[in-house]
Structure formats: structure tokens, C-alpha cells
C-alpha positions in Angstrom: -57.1 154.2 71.3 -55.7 156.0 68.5 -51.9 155.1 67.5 -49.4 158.0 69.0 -47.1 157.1 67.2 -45.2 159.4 64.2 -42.8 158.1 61.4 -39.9 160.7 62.5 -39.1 161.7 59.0 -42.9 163.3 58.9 -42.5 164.8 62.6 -42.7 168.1 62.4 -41.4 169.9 65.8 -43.3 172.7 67.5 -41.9 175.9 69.9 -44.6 173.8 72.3 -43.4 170.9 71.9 -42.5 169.2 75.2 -39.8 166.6 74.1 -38.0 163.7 76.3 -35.4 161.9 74.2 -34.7 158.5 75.1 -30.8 157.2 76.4 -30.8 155.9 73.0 -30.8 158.9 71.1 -28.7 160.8 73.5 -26.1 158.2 72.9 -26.7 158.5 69.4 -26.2 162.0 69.5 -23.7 162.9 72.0 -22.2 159.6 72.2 -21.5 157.8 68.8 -19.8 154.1 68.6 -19.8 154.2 65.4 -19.2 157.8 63.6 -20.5 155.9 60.0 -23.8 154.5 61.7 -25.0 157.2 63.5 -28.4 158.2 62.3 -28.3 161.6 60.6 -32.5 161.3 60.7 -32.0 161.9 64.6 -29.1 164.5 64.2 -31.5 166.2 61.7 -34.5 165.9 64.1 -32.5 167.4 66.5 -31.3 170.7 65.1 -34.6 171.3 64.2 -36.0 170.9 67.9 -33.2 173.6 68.6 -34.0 175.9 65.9 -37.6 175.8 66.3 -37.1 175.9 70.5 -38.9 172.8 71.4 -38.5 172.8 74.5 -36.5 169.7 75.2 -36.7 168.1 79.1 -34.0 166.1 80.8 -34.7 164.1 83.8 -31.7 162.5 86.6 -33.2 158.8 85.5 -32.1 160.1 81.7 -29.0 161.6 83.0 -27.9 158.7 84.9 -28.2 156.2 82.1 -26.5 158.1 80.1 -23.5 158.9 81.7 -23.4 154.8 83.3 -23.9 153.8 80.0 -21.3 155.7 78.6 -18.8 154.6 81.2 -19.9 150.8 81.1 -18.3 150.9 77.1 -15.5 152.6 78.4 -14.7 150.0 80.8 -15.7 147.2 78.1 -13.3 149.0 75.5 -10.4 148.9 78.4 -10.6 145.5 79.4 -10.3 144.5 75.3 -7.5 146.7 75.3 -5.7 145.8 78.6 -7.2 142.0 77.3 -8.3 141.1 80.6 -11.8 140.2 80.7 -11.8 139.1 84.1 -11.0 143.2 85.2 -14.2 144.3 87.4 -15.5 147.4 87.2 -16.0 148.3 90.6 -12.9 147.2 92.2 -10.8 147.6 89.3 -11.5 150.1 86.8 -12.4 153.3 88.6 -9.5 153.7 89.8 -7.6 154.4 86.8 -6.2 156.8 85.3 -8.4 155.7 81.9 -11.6 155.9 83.9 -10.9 159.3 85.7 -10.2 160.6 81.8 -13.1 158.5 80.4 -15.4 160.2 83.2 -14.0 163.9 82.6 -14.9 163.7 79.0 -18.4 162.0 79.5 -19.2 165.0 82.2 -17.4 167.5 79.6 -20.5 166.3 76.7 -22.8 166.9 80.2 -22.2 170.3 80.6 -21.7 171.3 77.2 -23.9 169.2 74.9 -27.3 168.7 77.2 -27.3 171.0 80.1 -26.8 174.3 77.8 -29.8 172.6 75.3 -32.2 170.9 78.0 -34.4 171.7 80.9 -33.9 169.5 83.8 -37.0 168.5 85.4 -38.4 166.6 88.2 -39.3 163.2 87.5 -42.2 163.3 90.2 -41.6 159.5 90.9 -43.9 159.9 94.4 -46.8 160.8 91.6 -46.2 158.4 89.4 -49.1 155.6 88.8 -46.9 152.3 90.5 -49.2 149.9 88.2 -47.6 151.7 85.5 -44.1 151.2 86.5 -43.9 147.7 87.7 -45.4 145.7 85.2 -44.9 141.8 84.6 -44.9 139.8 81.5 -42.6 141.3 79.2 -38.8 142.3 78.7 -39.1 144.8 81.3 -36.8 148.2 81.8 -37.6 150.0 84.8 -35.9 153.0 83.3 -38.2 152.7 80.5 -40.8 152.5 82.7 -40.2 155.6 84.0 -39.5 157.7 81.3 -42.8 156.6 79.8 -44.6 158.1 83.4 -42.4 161.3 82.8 -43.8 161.7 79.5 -47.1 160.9 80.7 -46.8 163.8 83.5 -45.8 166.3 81.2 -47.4 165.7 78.3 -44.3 165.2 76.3 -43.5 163.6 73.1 -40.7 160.7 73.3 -38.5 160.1 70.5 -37.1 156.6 70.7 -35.3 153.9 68.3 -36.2 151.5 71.2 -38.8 148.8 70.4 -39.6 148.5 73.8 -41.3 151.2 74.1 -44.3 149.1 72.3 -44.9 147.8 76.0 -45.8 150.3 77.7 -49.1 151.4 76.1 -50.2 154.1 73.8 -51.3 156.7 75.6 -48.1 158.9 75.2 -46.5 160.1 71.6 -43.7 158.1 70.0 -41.5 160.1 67.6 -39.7 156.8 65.6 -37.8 155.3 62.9 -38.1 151.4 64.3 -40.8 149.7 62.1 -41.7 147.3 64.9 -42.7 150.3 67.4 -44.5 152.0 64.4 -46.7 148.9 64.0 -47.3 148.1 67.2 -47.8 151.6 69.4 
């Protein structure tokens, strides 16, 4: 098979370009830990998938991740704060006032940030190829999984920092800047 895989600084974005961006890169984007860190390659690959109207897709499984993720280092950066690492999530930390904020702003990025730039779309999991999506032998990520048979469906280019993506063959476009994914998709 031939390698679908494209350094991002030579990716060149299309009007019909289908695009999924991987939880990674939505943190990166919308999300930043670390304001210094945050890859301006992506930032820069993203405006121009806006100003040349890619048309970038949003699924609930990308959605989700996102906005647990974004909670789960809430909750992290609260118990460090409060300094009680024993403080569950669960039982604990949604109920405060730091979690009901925390959530606010994480829907707030939501509405503003992804719905106003994305098309939501079906993930057609009842469609999906289940050999595809439960595989053995490897660090497995079912969300990854997933997003791989969504890009698969429509014929969409992923754009990914995530080296497991090398997993789950190479019969789907990889937009990347991780070396290891480069060599190995």
C-alpha cells in the first residue's frame, strides 16, 4: 500500500477536503496547557482549513473526549490545589462550585470555537467494520479506533500528533508532525 501519510508543513488544504481532527489537536487548539508549547504548525494548519473552507467534521466520540478530557485536568488541577489527592471525581468534584465553572467554560469553547467551525456528523458505528474496531496486540484506544472508521467512512483526512495512529493501518490519510507516525503509516 502506498504511505498516506503527509509531513503537515507540506499539507496543502483543499475546499474538498474532508478533515477529522484528532482530541489531540482540539486540545491543542482550543484547550492549551501550556500557552508557550502549543504548536503554532497546528494553529497555522488550521486557519488555513478555515480560509480555504475545508470542510472540517466533528463527531459525538470527538466531542465527548474532548470535553471529558478537558474536565479530567480540571479535576487533576483542583485536587493539587485543594492538595488532596485522595478527592474522587465522581463523588467529589462535580459538585463544586470549581467544576460547575470549569464545565461552563469547557461548553462556552463548545459553542463558540467548534460548533460555529465544524459539521457534526454521524459516526455510523452500526456500519462500521467490528474487525476494525476491536483489534488485539497493541496499545489499544477504542476512541482511536473509531475515529480511524469515521475517516474511513467519509473519506476524510485525519490530522493527528498521535503515534498511535500507526496501528490502525494505512488505508486512511494522516496529516502529521510526529516522526514516528511519518515512518511508520
Amino acid at each position: 500500500m502506498k504511505n498516506n501519510t503527509i509531513l503537515l508543513d507540506s499539507f496543502k488544504p483543499k475546499q474538498s477536503d474532508n478533515i477529522l481532527l484528532d482530541t489531540n489537536i482540539l486540545l491543542d487548539l482550543f484547550y492549551p496547557l501550556d500557552f508557550e508549547s502549543t504548536s503554532n504548525k497546528y494553529e497555522t494548519l488550521f486557519n488555513n482549513l478555515i480560509k480555504e473552507k475545508s470542510h472540517l467534521l466533528i463527531s459525538s466520540i470527538q466531542v465527548s473526549e474532548f470535553i471529558n478530557r478537558c474536565i479530567r485536568i480540571q479535576f487533576k488541577l483542583y485536587q493539587n490545589a485543594i492538595k488532596n489527592p485522595a478527592l474522587e471525581f465522581k463523588k467529589d468534584y462535580r459538585s463544586t462550585d470549581d467544576y460547575r465553572e470549569k464545565m461552563n467554560a469547557i461548553l462556552d469553547i463548545i459553542k463558540t470555537d467548534i460548533v460555529d467551525n465544524f459539521t457534526f456528523i454521524d459516526d455510523g458505528f452500526s456500519k462500521m467494520n467490528c474487525q476494525n474496531i476491536f483489534m488485539y496486540g497493541f496499545s489499544y484506544d477504542f476512541n482511536d479506533s473509531l475515529l480511524v472508521e469515521i475517516a474511513r467512512q467519509h473519506k476524510a483526512i485525519l490530522i493527528t500528533n498521535d503515534a498511535d495512529y500507526a496501528n490502525y493501518g494505512n488505508d486512511f490519510q494522516i496529516v502529521t508532525s510526529n516522526k514516528f507516525l511519518l515512518m511508520s503509516h
